[in-house]
N, C-alpha and C positions, 0 to 999 in steps of 0.2 A: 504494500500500500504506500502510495506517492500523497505525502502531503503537503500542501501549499501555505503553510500561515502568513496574513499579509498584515502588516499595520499602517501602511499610506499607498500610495499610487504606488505603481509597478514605472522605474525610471526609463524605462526603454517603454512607454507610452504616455509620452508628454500632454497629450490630450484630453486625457482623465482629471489634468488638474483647473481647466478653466470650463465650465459647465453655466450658460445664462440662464435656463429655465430653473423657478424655483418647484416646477409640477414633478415630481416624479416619473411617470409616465413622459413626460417631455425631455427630461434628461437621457434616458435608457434612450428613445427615438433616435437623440443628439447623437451621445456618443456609438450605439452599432451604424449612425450613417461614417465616422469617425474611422473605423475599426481598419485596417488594410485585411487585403481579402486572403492574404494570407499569414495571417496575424497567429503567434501563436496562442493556443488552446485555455490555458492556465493565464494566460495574460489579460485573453478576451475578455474569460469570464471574471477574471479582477476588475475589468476597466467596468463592466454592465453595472455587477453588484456596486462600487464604488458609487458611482453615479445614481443608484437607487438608493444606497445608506446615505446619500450626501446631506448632512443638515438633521440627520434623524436619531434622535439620543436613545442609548442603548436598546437598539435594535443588533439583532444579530443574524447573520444572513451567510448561509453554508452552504454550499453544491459540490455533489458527489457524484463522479462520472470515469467511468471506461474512459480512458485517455486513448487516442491513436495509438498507442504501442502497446495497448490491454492492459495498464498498470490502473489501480483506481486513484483518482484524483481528488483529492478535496482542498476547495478553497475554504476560506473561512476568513468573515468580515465580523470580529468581535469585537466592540470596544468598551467590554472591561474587565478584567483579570479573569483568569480561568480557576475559577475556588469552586469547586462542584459542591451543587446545594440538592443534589439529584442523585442518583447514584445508576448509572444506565448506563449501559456499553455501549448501545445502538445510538445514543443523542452525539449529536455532537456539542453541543451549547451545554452541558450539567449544570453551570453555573446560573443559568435564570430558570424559572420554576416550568414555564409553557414552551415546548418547542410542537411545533409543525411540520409534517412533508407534508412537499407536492412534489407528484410524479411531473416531469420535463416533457414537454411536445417532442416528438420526430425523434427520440432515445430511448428506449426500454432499457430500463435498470437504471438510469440518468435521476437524479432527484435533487430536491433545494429543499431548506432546513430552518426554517425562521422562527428565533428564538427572542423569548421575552417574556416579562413579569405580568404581563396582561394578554389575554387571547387577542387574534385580531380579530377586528371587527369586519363587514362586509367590504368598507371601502379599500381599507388595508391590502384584504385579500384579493379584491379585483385587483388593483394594482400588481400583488405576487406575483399573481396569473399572467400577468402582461409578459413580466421582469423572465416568467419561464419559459414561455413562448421565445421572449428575444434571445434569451441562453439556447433555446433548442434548437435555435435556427444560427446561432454560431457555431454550435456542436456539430451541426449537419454540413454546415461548411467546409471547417475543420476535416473531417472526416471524409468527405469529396477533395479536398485539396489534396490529403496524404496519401487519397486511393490513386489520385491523377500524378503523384509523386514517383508512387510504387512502379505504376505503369510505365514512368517514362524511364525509370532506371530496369525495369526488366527489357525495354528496349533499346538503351546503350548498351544492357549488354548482350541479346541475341543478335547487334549489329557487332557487337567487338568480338564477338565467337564468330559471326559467320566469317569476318574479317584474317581472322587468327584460324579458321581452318581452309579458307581459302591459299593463304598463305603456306600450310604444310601439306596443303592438296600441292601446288606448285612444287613445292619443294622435293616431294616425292615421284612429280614427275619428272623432275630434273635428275634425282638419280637413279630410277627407273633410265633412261635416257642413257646415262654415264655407262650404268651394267650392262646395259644393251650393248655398248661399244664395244667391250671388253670383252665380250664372246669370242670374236671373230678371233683378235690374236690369241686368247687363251685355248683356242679351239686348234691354232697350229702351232702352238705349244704341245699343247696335248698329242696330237698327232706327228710331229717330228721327233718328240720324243722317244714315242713307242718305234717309230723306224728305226731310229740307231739304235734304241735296247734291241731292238731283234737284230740287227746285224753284227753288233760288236756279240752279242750271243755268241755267232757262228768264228768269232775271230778272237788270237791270242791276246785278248784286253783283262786286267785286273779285272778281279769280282770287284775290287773296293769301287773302283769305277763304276761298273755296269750295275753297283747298289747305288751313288750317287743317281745317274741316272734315270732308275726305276723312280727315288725318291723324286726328283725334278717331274715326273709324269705322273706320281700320284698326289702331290701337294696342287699341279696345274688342274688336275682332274678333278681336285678337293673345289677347288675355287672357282670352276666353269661350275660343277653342278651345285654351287652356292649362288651365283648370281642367276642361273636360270630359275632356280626357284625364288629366287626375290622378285626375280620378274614376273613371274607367276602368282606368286603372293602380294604385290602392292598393283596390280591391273586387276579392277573392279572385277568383284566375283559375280558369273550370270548362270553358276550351278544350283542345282535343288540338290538342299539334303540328303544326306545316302549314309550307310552304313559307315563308322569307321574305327579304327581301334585309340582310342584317347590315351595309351603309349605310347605308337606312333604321333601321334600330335605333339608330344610332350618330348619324346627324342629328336624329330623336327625344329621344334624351338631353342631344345641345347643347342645341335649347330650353328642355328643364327645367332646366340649369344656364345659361343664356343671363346670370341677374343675377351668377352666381357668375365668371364669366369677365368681366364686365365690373369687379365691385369688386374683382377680384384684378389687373387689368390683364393679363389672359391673354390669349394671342392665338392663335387655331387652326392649325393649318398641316396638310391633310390630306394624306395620302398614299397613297390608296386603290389596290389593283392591280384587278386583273378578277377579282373575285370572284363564285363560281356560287352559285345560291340555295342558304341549308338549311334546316335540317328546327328547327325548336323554336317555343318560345312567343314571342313581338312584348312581350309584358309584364313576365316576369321578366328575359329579355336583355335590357331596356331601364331599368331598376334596376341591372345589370349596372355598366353606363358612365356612369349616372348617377353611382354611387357612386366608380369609378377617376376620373373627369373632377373631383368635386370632390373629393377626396383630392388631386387632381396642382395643382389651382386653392389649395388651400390650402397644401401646399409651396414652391408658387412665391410669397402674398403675404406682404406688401401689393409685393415689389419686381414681382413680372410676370416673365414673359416667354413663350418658345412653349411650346404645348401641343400635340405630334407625335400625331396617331394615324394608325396605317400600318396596309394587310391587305396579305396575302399568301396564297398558297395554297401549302403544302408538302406534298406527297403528297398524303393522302386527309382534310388537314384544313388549318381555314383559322385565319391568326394574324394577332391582332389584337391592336398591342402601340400602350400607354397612354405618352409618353415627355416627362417634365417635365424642366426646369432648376431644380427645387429644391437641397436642401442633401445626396438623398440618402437613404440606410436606413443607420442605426447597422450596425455587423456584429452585434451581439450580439440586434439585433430580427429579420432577417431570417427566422428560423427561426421567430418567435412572433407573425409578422404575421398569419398568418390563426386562431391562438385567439379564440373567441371571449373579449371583455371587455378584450384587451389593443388599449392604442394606446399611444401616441409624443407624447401630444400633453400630457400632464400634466393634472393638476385642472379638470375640467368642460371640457378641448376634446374628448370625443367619446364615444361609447359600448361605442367599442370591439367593434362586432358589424358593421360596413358590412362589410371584405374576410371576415369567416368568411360574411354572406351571401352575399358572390358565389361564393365556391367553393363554396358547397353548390349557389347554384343553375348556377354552371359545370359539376359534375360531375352532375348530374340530368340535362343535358344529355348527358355522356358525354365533356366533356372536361375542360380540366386549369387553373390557372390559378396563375402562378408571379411571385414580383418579384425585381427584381435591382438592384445600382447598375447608371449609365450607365458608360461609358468614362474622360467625364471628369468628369462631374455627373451629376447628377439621379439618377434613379430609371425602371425601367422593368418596367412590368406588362403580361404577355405572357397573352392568352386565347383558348385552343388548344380549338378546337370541329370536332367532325367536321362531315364534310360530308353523309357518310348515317349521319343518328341510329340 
C-alpha cells in the first residue's frame, strides 16, 4: 500500500495555489480545466481535493484508489493531528468521530472518505458527489494515458526486434554466402588429397607422411561436411515433421559447437537413456542445443569443466536436461531468461534472443523448456518434448 500524506499544495503544480471562486463546486471546475492531461495521478487528485478543502475548517477528505501500477493509493487532506478518537482499521480519519465513503464514478474499488465531527448535511454531500465525479474522471484519464503509454512502448519495441532481427537475418545471410564459397576449394582439397594418398600408397613414401596426408583429407573432409550442413541448417526450413532420433540432434549440435567446447575447456559427459524416436524438425531442434551447449560452454569459461546432457523419458515425453558447473542464474534473472533482448552477460556479450529462440521453437514443437540452479552449482536447462507431436 502507497500512501500519499499531503499538508499544502503538491510544488510541481503551481496552480493549486491561486483559486478565484469562493463556490466549491467552482473551484474543483477551475482547477480539472487547470490539470495537464497528463498530469500525474497522486498529484491530480491532491490538486481536486485541495481546491474542494480550500477555506473549509476541519474537514477531512481521503481517496483511495488502484494506482496505474496496481499499488493502492491514498491521498489524504487532514488538517488536524492524527490522535485516533475511533478505533477502526478501515477509517482513514480515526481522529474525528463521522467518517463517510462514497464509491468514485468510472473506478470500481476507487472511493473518497470524508471525515468530521458532524455528518454532512445534503448540500455538503451534493457537493462530494460532484468532487467524485471530477476525481473519476481524472482517474479514467490517468489510466487511458498509461494504457496509451504501455502501447507505444510495446511498439518501440516490436519495431527494435523486428529491426535487430532483421539485422541477424542479414547477417546470417552473409555467412550463409561466405560457407557457400568455401565449398568449392574445400571440395579440391578434399579430392587432391585423396589422389596423392592413393598414389604415394603404391610408392616408396614414409607412413609418417602418407598419415600426415590422410590427416590433411580428413580434417578438409571435417570442415566441407560442416559448412554444408550450416548451409542447410540456416536456409529456411520448408520440411514437415518426420521421425527422428533426438541423439542425433544432440551429437549434430556438439559438432557445430565442437570449437566452442574446446576454447572453453568443456568436457562432455553424456548420459543418454533409451530414448524412442519423435516426431519434429532435425533443423530447428538442432539450433535448439546449439544454442543451450554454448550458453553452458560460456558459463563454465575460460575455467572449464563438465558439460552433463542426460534424456530421459517420463511418461508420454522425453527430457532433455543441459547441466553446466558455471556460477549459476542470479535469482532475480530467472524469470526474464527467456524475454527476448534480455541477457546476463553485460555490454556487447550477447543479443539477448538465443533462449526466447529456443522456446519458441520448443513450444512449436509442443513442449516446454525451463532453467533452474543446480543443487550445488551450475545451472540446469530442462527440454520437455512430447513424444507424439
Amino acid at each position: 500500500m502507497k500512501e500519499a500524506p499531503k499538508s499544502g499544495p503538491s510544488p510541481s503544480l503551481e496552480e493549486t495555489i491561486v483559486l478565484s471562486s469562493a463556490d466549491p463546486y467552482e473551484r474543483i471546475l477551475e482547477q480539472l480545466a487547470m490539470l495537464a492531461p497528463d498530469a500525474d495521478l497522486e498529484d491530480a487528485i491532491w490538486a481536486l481535493v485541495s481546491a474542494y478543502a480550500e477555506g473549509v475548517d476541519d474537514l477531512c477528505v481521503g481517496v483511495c484508489v488502484p494506482d496505474v501500477e496496481g499499488d493502492q493509493l491514498i491521498v489524504r487532506h487532514a488538517p488536524r493531528p492524527s490522535r485516533p478518537r475511533v478505533q477502526d482499521a478501515a477509517r482513514l480519519f480515526p481522529e474525528v468521530l463521522h467518517e463517510q465513503i462514497i464509491g468514485i464514478p468510472y473506478d470500481d474499488g476507487s472511493t473518497m472518505h470524508i471525515g468530521g465531527d458532524e455528518p454532512l448535511d445534503a448540500t455538503a454531500l451534493k457537493q462530494v458527489e460532484r468532487l467524485a465525479l471530477a476525481i473519476g474522471s481524472v482517474i479514467r484519464r490517468a489510466r487511458h494515458v498509461a494504457r496509451l503509454r504501455n502501447e507505444a512502448a510495446e511498439a518501440r519495441g516490436l519495431r527494435d526486434q523486428a529491426v535487430q532481427s532483421d539485422k541477424l537475418a542479414g547477417l546470417g545471410r552473409m555467412a550463409a554466402s561466405i560457407v557457400h564459397e568455401l565449398n568449392n576449394p574445400l571440395t579440391s582439397i578434399v579430392a587432391y588429397a585423396d589422389f596423392l594418398r592413393r598414389r604415394l600408397e603404391v610408392q616408396d613414401v614414409a607412413a609418417e607422411d602418407r598419415e600426415r596426408l590422410a590427416r590433411i583429407s580428413e580434417a578438409a573432409g571435417r570442415v566441407l561436411a560442416f559448412t554444408r550442413d550450416l548451409v542447410a541448417y540456416s536456409r529456411p526450413s520448408t520440411a514437415v515433421p518426420s521421425a527422428l532420433s533426438i541423439h542425433d540432434v544432440i551429437e549434430r549440435a556438439l559438432v557445430f559447437c565442437d570449437h566452442v567446447l574446446a576454447d572453453s575447456h568443456v568436457e562432455v559427459v553424456r548420459e543418454f537413456g533409451d530414448i524412442v524416436p519423435l516426431h519434429g524438425l532435425h533443423g530447428p531442434l538442432t539450433q535448439v542445443f546449439v544454442n543451450l551447449i554454448t550458453n553452458a560452454c560460456q558459463a563454465m569459461s575460460p575455467g572449464g569443466g563438465e558439460l552433463v546432457l542426460q534424456t530421459a523419458i517420463e511418461g508420454e515425453r522425453v527430457l532433455i536436461r543441459v547441466i553446466d558447473q558455471g556460477p549459476g542464474i542470479r535469482p532475480d534473472a530467472i524469470d526474464r531468461l527467456f524475454e527476448p533482448y534480455f541477457t546476463t552477460r553485460g555490454e556487447g556479450g550477447g543479443s539477448g534472443l538465443g533462449l526466447n529462440i529456443v522456446q519458441t521453437i520448443v513450444a512449436s514443437h509442443g513442449g516446454h523448456v525451463s532453467a533452474a540452479n543446480g543443487l550445488e552449482r551450475g545451472a540446469v536447462f530442462t527440454v520437455e518434448l512430447p513424444i507424439r507431436a
